[in-house]
Backbone atoms as SQL, in Angstrom:
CREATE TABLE atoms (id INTEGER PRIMARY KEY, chain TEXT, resi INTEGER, resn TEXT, atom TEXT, x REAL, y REAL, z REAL);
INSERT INTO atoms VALUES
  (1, 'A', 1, 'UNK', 'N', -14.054, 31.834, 64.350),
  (2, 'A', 1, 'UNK', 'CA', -14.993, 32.934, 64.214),
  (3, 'A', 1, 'UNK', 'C', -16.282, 32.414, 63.578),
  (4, 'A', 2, 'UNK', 'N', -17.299, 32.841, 63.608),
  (5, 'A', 2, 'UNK', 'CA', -18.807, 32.413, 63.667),
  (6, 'A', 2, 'UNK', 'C', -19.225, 33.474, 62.330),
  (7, 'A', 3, 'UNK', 'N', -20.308, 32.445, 61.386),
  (8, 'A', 3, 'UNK', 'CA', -20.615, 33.427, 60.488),
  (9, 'A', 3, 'UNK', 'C', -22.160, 33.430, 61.423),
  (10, 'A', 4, 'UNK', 'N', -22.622, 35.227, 60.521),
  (11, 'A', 4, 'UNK', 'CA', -23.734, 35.819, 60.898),
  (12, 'A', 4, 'UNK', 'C', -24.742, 35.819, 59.807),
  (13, 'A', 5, 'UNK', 'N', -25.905, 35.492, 59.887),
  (14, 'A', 5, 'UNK', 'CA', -27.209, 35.371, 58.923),
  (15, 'A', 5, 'UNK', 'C', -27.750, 36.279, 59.143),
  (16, 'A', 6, 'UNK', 'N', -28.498, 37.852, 58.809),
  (17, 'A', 6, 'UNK', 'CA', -29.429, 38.254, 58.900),
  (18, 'A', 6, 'UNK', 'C', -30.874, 37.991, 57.902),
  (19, 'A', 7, 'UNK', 'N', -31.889, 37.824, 58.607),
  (20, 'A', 7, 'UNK', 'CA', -32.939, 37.773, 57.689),
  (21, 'A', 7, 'UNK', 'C', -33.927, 38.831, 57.971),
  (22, 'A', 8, 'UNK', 'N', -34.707, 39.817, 56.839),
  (23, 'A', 8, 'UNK', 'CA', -35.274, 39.795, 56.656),
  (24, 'A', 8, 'UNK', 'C', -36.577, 39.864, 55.907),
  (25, 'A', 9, 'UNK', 'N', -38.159, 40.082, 56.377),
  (26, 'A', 9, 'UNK', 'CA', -39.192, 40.130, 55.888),
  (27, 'A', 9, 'UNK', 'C', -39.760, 41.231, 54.529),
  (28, 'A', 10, 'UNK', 'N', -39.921, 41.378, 53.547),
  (29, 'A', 10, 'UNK', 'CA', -40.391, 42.313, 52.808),
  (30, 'A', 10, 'UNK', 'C', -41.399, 41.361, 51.364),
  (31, 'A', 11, 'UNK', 'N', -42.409, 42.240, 51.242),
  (32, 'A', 11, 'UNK', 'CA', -43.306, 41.802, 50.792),
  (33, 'A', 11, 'UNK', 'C', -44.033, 40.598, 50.308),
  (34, 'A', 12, 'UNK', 'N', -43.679, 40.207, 51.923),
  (35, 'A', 12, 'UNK', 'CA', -44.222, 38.048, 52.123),
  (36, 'A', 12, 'UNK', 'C', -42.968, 37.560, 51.586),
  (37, 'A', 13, 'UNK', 'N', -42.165, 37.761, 51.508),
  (38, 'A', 13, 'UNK', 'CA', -41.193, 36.449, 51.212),
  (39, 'A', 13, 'UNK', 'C', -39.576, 37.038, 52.441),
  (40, 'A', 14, 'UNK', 'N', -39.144, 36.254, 53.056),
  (41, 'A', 14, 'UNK', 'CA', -38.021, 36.637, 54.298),
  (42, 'A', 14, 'UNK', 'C', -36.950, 36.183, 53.285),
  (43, 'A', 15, 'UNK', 'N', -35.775, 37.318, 53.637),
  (44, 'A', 15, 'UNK', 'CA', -34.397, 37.767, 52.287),
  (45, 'A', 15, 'UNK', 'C', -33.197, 37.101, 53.592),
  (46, 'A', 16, 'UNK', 'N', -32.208, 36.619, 53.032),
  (47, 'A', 16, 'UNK', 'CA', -31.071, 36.493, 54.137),
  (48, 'A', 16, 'UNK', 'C', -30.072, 36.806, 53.531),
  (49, 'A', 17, 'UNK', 'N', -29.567, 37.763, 54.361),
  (50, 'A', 17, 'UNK', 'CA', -27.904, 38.059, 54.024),
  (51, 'A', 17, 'UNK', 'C', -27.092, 37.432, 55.197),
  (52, 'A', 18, 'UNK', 'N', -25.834, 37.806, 54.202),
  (53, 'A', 18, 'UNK', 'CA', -24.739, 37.039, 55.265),
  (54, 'A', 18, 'UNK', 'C', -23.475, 38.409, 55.104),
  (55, 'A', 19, 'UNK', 'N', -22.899, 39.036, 56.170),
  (56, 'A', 19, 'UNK', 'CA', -22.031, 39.978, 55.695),
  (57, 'A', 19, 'UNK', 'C', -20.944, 39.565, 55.556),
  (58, 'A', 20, 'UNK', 'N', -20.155, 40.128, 54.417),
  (59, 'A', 20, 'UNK', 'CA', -19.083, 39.304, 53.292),
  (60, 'A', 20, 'UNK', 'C', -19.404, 39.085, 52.230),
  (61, 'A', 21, 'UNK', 'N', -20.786, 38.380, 52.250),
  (62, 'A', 21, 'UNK', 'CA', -21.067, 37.806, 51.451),
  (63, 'A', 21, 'UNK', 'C', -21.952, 38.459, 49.774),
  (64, 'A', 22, 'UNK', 'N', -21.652, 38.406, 49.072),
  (65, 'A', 22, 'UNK', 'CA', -22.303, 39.159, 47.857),
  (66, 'A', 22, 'UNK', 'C', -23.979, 38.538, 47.720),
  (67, 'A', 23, 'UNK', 'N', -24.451, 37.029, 47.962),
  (68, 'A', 23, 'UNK', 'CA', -25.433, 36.460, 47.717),
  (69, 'A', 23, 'UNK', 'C', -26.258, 36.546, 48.623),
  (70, 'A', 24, 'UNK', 'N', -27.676, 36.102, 48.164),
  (71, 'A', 24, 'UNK', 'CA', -29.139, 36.580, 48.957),
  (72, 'A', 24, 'UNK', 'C', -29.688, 35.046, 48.766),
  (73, 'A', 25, 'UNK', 'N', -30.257, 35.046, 50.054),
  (74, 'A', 25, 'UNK', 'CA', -31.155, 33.720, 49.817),
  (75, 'A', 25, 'UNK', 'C', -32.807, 34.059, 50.086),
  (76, 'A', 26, 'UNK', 'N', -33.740, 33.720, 49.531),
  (77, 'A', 26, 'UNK', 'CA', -34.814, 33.457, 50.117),
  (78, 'A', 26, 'UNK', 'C', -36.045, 32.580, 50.061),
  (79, 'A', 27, 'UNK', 'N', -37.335, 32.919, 50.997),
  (80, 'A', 27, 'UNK', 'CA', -38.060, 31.676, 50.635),
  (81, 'A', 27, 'UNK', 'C', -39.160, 32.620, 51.498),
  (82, 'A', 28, 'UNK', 'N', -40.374, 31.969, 50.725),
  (83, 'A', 28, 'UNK', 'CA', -41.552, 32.368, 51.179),
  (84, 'A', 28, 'UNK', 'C', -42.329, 31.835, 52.519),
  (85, 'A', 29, 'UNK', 'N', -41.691, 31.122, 53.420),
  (86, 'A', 29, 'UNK', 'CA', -42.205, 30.375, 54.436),
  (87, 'A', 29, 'UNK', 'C', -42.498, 30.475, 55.800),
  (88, 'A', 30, 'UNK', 'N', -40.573, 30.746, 55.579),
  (89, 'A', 30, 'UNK', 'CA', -40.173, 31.390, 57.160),
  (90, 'A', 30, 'UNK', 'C', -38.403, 32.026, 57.161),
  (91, 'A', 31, 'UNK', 'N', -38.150, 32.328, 57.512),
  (92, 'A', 31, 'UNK', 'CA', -36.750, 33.309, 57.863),
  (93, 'A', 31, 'UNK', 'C', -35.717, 31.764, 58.588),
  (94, 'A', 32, 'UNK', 'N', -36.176, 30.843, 59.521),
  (95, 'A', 32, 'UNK', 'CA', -35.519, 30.171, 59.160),
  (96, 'A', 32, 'UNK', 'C', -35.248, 28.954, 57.745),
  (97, 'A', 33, 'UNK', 'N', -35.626, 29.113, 56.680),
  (98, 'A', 33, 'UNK', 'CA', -35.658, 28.330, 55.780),
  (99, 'A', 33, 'UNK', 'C', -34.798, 28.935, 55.031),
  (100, 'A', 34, 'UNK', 'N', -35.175, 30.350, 54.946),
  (101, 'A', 34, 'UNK', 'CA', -34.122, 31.633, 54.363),
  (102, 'A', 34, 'UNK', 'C', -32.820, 31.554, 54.885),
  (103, 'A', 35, 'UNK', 'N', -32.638, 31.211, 56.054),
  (104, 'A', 35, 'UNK', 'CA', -31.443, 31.458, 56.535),
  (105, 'A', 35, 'UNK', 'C', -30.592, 29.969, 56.317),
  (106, 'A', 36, 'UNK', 'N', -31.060, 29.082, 56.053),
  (107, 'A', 36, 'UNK', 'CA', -30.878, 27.999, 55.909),
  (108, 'A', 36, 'UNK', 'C', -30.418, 27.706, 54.320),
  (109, 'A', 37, 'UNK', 'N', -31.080, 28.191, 53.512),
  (110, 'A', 37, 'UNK', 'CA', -30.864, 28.566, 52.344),
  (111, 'A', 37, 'UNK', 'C', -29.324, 29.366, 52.118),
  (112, 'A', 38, 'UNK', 'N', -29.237, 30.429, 52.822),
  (113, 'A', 38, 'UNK', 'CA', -27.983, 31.102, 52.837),
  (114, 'A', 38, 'UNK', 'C', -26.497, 30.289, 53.427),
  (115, 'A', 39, 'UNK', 'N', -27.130, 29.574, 53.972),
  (116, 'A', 39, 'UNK', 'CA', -25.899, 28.825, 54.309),
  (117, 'A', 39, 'UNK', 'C', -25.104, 27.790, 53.388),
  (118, 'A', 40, 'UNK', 'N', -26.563, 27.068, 52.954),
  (119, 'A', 40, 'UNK', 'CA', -26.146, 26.374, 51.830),
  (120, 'A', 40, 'UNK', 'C', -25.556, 26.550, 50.900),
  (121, 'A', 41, 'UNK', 'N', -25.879, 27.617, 50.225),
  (122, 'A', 41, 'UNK', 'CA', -25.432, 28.622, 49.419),
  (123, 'A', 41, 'UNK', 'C', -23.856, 28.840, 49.698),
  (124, 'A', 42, 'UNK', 'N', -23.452, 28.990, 50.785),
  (125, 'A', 42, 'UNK', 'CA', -22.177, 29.537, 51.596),
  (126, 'A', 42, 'UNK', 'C', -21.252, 28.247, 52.092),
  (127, 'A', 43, 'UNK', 'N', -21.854, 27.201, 51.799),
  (128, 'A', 43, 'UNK', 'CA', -20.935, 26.028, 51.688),
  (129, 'A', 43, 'UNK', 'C', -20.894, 25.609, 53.074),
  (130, 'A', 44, 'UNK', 'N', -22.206, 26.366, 54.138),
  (131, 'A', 44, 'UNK', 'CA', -22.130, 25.224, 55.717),
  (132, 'A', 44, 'UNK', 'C', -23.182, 24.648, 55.833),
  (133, 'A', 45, 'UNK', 'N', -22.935, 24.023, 56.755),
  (134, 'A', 45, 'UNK', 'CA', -24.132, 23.028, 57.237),
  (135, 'A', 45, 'UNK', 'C', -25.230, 23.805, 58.082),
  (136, 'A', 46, 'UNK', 'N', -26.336, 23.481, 57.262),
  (137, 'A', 46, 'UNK', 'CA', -27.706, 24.417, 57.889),
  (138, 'A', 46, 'UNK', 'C', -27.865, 24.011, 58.728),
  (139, 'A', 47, 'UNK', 'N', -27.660, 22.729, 59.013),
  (140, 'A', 47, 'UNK', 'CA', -28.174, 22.363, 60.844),
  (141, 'A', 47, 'UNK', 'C', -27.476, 22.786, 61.871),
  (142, 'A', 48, 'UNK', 'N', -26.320, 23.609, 61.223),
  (143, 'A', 48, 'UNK', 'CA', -25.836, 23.918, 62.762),
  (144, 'A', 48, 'UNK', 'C', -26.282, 25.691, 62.917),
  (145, 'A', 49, 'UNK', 'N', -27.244, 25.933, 62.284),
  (146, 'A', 49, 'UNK', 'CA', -28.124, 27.425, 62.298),
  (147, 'A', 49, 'UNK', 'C', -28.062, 27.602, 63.688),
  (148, 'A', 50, 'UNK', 'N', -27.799, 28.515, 64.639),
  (149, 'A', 50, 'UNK', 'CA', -28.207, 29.081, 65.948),
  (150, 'A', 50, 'UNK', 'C', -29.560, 29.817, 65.473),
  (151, 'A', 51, 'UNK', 'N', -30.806, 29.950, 65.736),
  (152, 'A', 51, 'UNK', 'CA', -31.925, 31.490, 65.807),
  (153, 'A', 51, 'UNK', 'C', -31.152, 32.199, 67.362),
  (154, 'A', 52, 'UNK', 'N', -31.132, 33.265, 66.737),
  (155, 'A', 52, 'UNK', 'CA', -30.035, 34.004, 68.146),
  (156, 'A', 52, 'UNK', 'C', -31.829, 35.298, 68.259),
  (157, 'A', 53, 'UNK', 'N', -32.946, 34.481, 67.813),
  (158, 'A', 53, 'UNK', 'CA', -33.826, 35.962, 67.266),
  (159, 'A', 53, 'UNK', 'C', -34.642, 36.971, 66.922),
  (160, 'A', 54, 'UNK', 'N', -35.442, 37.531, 67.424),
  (161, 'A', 54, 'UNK', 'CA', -35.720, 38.672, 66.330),
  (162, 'A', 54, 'UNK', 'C', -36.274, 39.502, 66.987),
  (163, 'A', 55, 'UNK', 'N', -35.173, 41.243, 66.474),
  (164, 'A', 55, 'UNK', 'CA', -35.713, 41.909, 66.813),
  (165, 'A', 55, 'UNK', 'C', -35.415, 43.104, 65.847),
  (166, 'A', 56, 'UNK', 'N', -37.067, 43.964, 65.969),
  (167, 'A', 56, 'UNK', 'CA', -37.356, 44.790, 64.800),
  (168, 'A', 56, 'UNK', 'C', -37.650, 44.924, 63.530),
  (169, 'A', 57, 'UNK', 'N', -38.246, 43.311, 63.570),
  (170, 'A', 57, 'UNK', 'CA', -38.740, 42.599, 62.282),
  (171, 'A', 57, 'UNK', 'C', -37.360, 42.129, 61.816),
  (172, 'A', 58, 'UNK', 'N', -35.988, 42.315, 62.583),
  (173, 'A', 58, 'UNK', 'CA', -35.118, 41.033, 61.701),
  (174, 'A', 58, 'UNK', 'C', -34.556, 40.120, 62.543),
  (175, 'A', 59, 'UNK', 'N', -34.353, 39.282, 61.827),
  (176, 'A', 59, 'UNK', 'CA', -34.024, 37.605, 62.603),
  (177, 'A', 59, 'UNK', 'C', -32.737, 37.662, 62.347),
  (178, 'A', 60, 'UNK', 'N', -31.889, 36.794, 63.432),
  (179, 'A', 60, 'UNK', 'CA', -30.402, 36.989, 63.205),
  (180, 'A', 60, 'UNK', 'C', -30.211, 34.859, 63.278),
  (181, 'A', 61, 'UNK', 'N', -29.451, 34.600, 62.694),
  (182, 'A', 61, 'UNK', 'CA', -28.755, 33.824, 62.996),
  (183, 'A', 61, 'UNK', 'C', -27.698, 33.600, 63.111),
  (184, 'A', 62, 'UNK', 'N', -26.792, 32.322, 63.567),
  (185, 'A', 62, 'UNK', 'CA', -25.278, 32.268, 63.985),
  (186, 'A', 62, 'UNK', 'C', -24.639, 31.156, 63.203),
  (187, 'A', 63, 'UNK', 'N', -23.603, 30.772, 62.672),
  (188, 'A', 63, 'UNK', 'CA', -23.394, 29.397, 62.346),
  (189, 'A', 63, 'UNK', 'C', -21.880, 29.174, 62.977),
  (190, 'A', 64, 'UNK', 'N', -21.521, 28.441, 63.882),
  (191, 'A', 64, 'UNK', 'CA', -19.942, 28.285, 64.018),
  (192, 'A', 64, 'UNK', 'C', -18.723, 28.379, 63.419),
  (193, 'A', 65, 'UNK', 'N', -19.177, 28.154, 62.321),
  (194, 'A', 65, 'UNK', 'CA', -17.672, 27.667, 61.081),
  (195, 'A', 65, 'UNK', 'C', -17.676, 29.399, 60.173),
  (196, 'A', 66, 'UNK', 'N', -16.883, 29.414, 59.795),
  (197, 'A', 66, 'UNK', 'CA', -16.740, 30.816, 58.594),
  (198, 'A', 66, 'UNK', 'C', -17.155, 30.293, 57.266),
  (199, 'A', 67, 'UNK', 'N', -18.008, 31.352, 56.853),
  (200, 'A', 67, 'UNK', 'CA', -17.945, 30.551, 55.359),
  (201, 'A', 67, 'UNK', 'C', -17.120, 30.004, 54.201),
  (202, 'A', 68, 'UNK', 'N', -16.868, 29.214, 53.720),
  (203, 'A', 68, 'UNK', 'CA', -16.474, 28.338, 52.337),
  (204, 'A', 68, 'UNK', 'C', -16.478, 28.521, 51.380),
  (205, 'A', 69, 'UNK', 'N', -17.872, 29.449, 50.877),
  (206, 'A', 69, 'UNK', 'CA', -18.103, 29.715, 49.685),
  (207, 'A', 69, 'UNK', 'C', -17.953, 31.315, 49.309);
């Protein structure tokens, strides 16, 4: 089963959740850095981020593995 990243945008800085998950990642840059952040956080490997994204101002991402953390 595949974990899910949502990110998004609110007042210049992009927020990522992960559902399950209690923790927030973010970064002022871009939504993928945010989401990348959340993973780390979650104990996977950011490079295997899918962008599956965005629509309605939120960005989704995918990661293969379930989270760890």
């Amino acid at each position: 089963m595949s974990t899910i990243i949502t990110v998004y945008h609110k007042k210049g800085t992009y927020i990522a959740r992960a559902a399950g998950h209690k923790g927030t990642a973010s970064h002022a840059l871009s939504a993928r850095l945010a989401a990348n952040g959340m993973a780390f956080k979650m104990g996977l490997d950011f490079t295997l981020l899918h962008d599956q994204g965005e629509e309605d101002g939120n960005y989704t991402f995918t990661h293969p593995q379930e989270r760890t953390a």
